[in-house]
N, C-alpha and C positions, 0 to 999 in steps of 0.2 A: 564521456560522462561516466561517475561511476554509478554501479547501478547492485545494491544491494539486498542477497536472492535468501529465502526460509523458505522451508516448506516440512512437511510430515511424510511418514512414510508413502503415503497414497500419491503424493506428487515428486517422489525421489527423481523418477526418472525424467520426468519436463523439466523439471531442475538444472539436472546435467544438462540435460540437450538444450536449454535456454542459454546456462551460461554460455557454453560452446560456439551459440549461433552469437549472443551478444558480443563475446571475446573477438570474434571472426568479424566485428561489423565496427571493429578498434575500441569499444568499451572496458572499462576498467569493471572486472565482477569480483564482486567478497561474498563467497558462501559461507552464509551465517546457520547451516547445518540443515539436518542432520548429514554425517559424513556416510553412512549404511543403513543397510535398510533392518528396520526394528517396527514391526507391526503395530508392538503395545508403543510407542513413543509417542509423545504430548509436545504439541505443535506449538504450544504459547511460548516459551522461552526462546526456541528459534526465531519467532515471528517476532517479538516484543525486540529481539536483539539487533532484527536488521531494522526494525521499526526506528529504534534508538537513533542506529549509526546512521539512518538515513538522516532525518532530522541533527541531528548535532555537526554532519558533514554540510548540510545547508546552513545553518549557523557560522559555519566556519568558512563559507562562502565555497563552497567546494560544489562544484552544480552534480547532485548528486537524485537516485530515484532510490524506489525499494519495490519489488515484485516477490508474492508471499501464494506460497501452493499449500492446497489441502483440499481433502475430498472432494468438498463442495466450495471451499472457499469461503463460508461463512464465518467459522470459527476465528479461520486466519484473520479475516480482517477485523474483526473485535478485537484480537489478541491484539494487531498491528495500534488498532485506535485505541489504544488503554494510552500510549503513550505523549506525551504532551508534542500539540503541534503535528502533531500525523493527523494528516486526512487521508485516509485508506477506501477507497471503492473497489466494491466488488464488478468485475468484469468481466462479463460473457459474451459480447459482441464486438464489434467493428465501432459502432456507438458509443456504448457505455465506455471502451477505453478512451476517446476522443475526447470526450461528453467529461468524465472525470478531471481532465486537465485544464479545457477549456473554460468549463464554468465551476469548478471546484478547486482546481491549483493543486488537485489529489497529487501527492507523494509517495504515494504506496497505493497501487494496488494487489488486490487479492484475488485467485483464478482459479477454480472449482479443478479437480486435475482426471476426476471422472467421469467431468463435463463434455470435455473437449477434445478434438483430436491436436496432435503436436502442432499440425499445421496451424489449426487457427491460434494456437497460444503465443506461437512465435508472431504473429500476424497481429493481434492484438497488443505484445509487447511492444513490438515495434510502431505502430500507434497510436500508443500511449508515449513513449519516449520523443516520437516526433510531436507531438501536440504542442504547442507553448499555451501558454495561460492566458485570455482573451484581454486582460484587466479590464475589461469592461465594470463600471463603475457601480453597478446592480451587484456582482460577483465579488467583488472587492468587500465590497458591505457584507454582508452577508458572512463572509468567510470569516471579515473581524467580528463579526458577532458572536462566530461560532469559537474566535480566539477568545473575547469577551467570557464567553460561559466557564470558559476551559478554564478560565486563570482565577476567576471570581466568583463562579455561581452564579451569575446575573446576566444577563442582557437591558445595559440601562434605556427605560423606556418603552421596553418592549413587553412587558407584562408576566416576565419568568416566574414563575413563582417557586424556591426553595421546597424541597420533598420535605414532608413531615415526615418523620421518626416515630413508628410507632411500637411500643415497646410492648 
């Protein structure tokens, strides 16, 4: 699988040691940055980039993931979900990595990097990669709901209602 890795300076180093351990488990890794460690560095364009590659390589039928570090992992995964068709959960447990794939089909998750010790991040990556997607038919729905809003602003039938603009 390939499995495409962002993060900000706060997670440089799970970074490394993730792909390392991923490389070593026969996965294909593209570090989408940062390549050094920079303090002041802004985590969106890394994270938005592997966000991208992750999705457009699923597109292309290429069975592909995205794993994104940052402090806490909050930012990253906004940054990750800006991008169309990423579902990015944030993941701190045994659970929520499982839980993301299973009933969310998540493609990206995001991982707090002064949450955690190496150990459980490698632990949590791993899965999340092993997880498949339950398609259970509740989850299915739901998830095109959530494509539904993405593409259109709407949820038909469900009572969305459009943000007013208030100038």
């Amino acid at each position: 699988m390939r499995i495409h890795v962002a993060t900000d300076h706060a997670g440089l180093e799970f970074s490394r040691a993730l792909q390392d351990h991923l490389v070593s488990l026969g996965h294909e890794v593209v570090d989408h940055g940062p390549t050094s460690y920079d303090a002041l560095d802004d985590y969106p364009a890394f994270c938005i980039n592997a966000a991208a590659a992750t999705v457009a390589d699923q597109r292309a039928g290429v069975q592909a993931l995205g794993v994104v570090f940052g402090g806490s992992g909050n930012g990253e995964a906004i940054a990750a979900n800006k991008v169309e068709g990423v579902r990015a959960a944030l993941v701190w447990n045994h659970s929520t990595a499982t839980l993301a794939r299973d009933h969310n089909d998540a493609n990206v998750i995001s991982i707090g990097a002064r949450q955690h010790e190496e150990s459980e991040v490698l632990a949590f990556v791993e899965a999340f990669i092993a997880e498949p997607f339950s398609q259970d038919e509740r989850h299915v729905r739901r998830i095109a709901q959530l494509a539904e809003y993405e593409t259109t602003g709407d949820i038909a039938g469900k009572g969305v209602e459009r943000p007013v603009s208030r100038g």
